[in-house]
Jmol script that loads the backbone (N, CA, C; Angstrom):
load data "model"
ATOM      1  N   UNK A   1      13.909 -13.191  -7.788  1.00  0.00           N
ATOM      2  CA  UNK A   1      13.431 -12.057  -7.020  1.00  0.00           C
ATOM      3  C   UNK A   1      11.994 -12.286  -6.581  1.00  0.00           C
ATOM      4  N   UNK A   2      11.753 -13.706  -6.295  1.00  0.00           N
ATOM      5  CA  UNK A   2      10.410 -13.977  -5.552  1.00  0.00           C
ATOM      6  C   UNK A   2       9.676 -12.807  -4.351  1.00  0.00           C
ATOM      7  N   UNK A   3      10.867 -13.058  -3.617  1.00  0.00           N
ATOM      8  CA  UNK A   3      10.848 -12.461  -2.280  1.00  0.00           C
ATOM      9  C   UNK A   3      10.306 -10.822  -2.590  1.00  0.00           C
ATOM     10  N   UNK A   4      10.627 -10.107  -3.548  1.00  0.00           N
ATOM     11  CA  UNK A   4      10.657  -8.931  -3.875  1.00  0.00           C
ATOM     12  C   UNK A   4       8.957  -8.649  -4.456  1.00  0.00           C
ATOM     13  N   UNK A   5       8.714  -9.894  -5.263  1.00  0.00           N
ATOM     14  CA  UNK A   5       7.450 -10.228  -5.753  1.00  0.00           C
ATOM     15  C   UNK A   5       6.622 -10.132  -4.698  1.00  0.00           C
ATOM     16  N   UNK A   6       6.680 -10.877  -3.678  1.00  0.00           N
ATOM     17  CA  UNK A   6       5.431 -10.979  -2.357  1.00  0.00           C
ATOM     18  C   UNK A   6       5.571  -9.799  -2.015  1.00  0.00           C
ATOM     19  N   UNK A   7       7.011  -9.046  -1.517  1.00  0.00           N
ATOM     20  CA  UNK A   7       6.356  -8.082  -0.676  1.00  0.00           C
ATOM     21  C   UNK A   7       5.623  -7.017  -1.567  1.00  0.00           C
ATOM     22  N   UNK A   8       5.909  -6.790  -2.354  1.00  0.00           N
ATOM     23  CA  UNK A   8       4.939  -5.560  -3.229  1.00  0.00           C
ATOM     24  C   UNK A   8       3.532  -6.144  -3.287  1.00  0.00           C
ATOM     25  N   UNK A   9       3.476  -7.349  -3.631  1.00  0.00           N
ATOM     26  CA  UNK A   9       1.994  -8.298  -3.519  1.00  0.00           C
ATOM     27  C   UNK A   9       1.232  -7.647  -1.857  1.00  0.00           C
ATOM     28  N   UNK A  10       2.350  -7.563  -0.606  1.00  0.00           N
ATOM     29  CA  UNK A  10       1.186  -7.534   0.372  1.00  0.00           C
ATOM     30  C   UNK A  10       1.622  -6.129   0.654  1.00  0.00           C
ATOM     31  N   UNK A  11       2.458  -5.331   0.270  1.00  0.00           N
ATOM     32  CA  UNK A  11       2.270  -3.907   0.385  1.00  0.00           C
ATOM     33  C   UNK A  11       0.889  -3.556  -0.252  1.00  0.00           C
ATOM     34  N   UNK A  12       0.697  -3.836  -1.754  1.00  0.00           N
ATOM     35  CA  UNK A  12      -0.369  -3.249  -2.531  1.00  0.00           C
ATOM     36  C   UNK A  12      -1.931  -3.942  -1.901  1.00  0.00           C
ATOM     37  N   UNK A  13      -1.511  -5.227  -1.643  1.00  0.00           N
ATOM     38  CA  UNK A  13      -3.035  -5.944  -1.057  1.00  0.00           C
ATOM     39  C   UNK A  13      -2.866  -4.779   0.511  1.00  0.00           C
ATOM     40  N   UNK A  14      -2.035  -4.575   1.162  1.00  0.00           N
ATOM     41  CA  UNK A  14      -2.588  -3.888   2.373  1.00  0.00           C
ATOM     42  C   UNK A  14      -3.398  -2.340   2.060  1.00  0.00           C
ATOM     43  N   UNK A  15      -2.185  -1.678   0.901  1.00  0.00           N
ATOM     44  CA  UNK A  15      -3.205  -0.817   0.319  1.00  0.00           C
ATOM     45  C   UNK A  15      -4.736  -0.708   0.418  1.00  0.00           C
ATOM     46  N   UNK A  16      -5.090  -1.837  -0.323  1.00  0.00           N
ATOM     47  CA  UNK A  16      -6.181  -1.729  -1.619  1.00  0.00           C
ATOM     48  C   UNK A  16      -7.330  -2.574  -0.231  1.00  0.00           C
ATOM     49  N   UNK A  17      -6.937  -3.037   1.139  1.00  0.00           N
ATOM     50  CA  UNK A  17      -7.870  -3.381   2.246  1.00  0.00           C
ATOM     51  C   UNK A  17      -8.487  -2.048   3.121  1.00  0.00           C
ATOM     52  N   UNK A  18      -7.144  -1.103   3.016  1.00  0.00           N
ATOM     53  CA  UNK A  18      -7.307  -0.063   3.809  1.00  0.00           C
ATOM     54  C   UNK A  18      -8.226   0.436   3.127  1.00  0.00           C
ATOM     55  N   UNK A  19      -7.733   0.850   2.021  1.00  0.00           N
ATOM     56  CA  UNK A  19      -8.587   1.665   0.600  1.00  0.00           C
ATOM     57  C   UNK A  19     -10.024   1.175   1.173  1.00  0.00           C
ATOM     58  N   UNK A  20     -10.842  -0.386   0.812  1.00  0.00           N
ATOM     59  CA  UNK A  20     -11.691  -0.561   1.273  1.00  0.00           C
ATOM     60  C   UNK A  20     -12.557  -0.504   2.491  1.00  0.00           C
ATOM     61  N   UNK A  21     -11.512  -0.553   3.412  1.00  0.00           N
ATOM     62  CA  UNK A  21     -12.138   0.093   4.988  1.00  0.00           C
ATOM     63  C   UNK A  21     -12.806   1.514   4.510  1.00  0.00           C
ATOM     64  N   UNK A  22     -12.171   2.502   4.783  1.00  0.00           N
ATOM     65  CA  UNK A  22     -12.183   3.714   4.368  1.00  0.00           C
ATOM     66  C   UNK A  22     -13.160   3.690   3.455  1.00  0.00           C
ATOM     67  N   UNK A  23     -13.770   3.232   2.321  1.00  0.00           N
ATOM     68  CA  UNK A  23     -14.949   3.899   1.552  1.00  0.00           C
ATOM     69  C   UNK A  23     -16.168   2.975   2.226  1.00  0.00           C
ATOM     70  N   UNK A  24     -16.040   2.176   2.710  1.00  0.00           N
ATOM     71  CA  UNK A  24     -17.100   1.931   3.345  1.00  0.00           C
ATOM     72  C   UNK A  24     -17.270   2.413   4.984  1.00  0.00           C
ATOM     73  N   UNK A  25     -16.466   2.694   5.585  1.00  0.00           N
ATOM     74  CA  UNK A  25     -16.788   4.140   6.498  1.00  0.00           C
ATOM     75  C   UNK A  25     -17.195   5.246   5.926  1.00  0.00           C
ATOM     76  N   UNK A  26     -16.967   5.801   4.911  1.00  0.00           N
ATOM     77  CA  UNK A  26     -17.469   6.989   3.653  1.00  0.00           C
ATOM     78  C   UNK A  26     -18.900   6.764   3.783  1.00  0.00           C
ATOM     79  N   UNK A  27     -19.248   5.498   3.345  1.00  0.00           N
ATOM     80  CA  UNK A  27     -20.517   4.836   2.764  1.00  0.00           C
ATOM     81  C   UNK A  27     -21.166   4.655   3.647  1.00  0.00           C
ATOM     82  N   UNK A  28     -20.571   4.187   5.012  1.00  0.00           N
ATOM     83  CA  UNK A  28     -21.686   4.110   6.275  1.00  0.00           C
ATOM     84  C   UNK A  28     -22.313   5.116   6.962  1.00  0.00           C
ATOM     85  N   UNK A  29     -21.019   6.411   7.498  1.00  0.00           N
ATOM     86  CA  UNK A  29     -21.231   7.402   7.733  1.00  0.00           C
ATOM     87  C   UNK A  29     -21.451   7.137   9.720  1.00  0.00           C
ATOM     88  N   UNK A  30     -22.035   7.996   9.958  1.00  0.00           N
ATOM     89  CA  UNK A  30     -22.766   8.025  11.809  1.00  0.00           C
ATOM     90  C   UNK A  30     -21.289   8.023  12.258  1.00  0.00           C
ATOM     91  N   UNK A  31     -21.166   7.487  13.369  1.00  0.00           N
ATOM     92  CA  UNK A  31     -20.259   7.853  14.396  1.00  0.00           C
ATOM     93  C   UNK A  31     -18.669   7.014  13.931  1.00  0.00           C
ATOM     94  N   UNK A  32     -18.951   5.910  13.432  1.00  0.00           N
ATOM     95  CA  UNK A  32     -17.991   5.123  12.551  1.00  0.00           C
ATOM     96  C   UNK A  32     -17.141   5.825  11.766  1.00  0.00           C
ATOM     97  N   UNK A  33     -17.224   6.988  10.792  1.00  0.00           N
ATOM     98  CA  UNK A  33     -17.003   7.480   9.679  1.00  0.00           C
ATOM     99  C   UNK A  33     -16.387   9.195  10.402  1.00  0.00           C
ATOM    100  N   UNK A  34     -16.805   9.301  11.768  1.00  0.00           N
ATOM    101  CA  UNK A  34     -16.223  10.574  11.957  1.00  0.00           C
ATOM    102  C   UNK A  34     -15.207  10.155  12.877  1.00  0.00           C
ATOM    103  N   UNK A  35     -15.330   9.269  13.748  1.00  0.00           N
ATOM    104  CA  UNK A  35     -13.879   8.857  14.058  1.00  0.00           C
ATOM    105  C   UNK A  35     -12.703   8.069  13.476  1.00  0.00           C
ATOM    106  N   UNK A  36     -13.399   7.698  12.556  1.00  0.00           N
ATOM    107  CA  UNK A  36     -12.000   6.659  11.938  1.00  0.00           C
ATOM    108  C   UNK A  36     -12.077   7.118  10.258  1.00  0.00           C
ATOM    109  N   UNK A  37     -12.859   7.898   9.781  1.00  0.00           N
ATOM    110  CA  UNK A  37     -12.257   7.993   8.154  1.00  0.00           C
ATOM    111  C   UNK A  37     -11.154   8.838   7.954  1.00  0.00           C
ATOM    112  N   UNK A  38     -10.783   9.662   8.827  1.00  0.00           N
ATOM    113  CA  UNK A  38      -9.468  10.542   8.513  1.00  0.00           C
ATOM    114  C   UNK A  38      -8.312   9.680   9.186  1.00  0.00           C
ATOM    115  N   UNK A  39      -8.362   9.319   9.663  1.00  0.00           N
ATOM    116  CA  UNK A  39      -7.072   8.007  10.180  1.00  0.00           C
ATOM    117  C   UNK A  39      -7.246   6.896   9.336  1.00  0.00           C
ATOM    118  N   UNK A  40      -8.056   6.414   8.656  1.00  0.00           N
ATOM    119  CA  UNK A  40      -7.709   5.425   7.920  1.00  0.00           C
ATOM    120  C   UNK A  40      -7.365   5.862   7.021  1.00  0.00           C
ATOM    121  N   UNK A  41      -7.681   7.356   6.172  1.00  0.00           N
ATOM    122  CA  UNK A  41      -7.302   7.580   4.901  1.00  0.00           C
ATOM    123  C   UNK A  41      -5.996   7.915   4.938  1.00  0.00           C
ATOM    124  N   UNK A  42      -5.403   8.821   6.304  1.00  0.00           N
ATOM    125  CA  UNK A  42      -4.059   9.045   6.680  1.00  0.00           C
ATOM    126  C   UNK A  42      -3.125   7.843   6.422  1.00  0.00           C
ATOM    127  N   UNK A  43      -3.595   6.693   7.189  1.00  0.00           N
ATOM    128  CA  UNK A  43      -3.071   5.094   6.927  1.00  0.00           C
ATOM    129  C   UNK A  43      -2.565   4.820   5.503  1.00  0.00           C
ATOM    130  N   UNK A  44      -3.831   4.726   4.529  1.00  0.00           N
ATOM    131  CA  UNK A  44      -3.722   4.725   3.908  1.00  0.00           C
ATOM    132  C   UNK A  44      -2.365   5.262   2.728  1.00  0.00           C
ATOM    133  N   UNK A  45      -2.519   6.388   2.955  1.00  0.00           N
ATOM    134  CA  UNK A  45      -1.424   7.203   2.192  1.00  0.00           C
ATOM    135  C   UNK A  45       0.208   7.321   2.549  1.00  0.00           C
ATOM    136  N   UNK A  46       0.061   6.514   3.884  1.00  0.00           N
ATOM    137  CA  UNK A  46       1.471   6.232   4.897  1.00  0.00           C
ATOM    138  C   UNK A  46       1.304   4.813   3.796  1.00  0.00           C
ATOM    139  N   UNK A  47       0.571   4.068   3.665  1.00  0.00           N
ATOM    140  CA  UNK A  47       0.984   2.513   2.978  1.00  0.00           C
ATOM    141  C   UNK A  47       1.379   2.359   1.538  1.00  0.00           C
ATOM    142  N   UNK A  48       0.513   3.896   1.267  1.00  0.00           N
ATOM    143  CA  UNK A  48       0.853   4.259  -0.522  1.00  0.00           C
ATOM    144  C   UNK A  48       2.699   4.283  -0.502  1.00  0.00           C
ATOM    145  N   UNK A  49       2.811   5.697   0.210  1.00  0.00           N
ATOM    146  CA  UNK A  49       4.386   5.812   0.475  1.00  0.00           C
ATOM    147  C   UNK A  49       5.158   4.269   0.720  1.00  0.00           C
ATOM    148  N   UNK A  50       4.906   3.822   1.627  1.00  0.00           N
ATOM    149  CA  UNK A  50       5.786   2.525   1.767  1.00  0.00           C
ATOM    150  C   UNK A  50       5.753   1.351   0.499  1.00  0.00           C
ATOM    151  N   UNK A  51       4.283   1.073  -0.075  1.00  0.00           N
ATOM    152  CA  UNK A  51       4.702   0.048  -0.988  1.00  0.00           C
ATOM    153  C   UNK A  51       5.119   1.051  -2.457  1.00  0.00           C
ATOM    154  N   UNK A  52       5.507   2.492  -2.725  1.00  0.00           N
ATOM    155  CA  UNK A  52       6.228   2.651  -3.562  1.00  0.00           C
ATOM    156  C   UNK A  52       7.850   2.556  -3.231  1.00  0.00           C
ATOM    157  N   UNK A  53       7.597   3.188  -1.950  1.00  0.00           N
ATOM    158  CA  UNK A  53       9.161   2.788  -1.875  1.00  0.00           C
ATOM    159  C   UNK A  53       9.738   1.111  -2.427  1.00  0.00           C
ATOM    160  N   UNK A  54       9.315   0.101  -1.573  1.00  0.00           N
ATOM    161  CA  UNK A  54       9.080  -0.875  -2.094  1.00  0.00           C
ATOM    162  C   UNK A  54       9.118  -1.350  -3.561  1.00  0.00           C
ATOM    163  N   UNK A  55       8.421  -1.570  -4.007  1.00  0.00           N
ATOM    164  CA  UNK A  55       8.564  -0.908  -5.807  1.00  0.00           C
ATOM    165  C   UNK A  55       9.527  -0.848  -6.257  1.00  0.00           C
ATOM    166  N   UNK A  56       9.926   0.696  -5.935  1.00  0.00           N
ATOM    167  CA  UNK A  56      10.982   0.889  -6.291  1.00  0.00           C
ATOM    168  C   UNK A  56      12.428   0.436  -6.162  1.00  0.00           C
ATOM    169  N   UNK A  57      12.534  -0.465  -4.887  1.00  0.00           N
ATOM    170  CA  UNK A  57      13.527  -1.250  -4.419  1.00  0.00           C
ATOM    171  C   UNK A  57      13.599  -2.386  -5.215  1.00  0.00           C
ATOM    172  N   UNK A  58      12.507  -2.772  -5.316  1.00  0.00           N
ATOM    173  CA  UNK A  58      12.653  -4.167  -5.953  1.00  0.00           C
ATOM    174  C   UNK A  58      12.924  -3.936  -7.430  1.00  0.00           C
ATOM    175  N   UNK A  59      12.584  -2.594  -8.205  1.00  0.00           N
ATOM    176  CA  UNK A  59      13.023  -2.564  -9.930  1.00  0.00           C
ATOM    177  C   UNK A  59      14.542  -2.057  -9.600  1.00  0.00           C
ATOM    178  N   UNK A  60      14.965  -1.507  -8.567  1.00  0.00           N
ATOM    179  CA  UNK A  60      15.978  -0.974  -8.944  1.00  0.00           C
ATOM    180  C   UNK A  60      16.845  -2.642  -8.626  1.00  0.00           C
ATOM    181  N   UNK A  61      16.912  -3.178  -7.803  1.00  0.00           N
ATOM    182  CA  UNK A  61      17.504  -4.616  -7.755  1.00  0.00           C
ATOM    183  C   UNK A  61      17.343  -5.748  -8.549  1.00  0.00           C
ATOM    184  N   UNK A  62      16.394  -5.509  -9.249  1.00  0.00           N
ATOM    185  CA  UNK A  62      15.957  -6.255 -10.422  1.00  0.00           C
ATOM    186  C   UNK A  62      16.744  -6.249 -11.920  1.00  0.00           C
ATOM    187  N   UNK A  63      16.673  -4.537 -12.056  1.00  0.00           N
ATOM    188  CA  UNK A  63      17.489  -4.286 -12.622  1.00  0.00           C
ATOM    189  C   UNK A  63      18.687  -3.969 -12.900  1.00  0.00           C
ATOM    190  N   UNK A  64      19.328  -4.048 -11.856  1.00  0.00           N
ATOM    191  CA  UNK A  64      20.394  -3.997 -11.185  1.00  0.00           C
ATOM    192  C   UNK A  64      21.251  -5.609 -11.361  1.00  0.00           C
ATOM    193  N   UNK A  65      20.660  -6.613 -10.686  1.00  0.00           N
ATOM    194  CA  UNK A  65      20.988  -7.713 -11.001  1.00  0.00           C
ATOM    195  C   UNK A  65      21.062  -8.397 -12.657  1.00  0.00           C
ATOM    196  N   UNK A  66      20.297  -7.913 -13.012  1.00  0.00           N
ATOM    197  CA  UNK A  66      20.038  -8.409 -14.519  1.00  0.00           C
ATOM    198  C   UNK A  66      20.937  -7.877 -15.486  1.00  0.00           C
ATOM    199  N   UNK A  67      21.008  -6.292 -14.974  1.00  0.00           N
ATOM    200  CA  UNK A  67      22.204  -5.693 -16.276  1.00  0.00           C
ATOM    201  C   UNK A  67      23.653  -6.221 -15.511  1.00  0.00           C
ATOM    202  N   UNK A  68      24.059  -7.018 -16.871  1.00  0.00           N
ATOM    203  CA  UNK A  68      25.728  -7.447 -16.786  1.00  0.00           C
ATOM    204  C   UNK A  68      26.243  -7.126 -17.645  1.00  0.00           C
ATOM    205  N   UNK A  69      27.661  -6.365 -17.706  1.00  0.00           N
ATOM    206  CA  UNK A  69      28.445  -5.885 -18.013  1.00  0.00           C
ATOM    207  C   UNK A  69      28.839  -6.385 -19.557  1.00  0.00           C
TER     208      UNK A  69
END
end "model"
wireframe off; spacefill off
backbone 0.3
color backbone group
């Protein structure tokens, strides 16, 4: 279940880039921070949703494959 491995790897790394955009628009502030910190944090929480879904696909197939009868 490699395949299952990466994608949660670049779901959570896309996370945790956005995450970082976003507090350093926080941190910069001026014109940067009023147009783009509520769309990136929005982003953000659209990428949370997707790499749990994710996640969750991959334990349920994981475990799924593994339990035998």
């Amino acid at each position: 279940m490699l395949t299952g491995k990466i994608l949660v790897g670049i779901a959570t790394g896309a996370v945790a880039i956005v995450l970082m955009i976003g507090l350093y628009s926080l941190y910069r502030g001026g014109d940067f921070a009023r147009t783009h910190s509520n769309k990136l944090m929005r982003l953000r929480v659209l990428l949370q949703a997707i790499a749990i879904l994710i996640i969750m696909v991959v334990i349920a197939f994981t475990s799924h494959s593994t339990s035998t009868p």
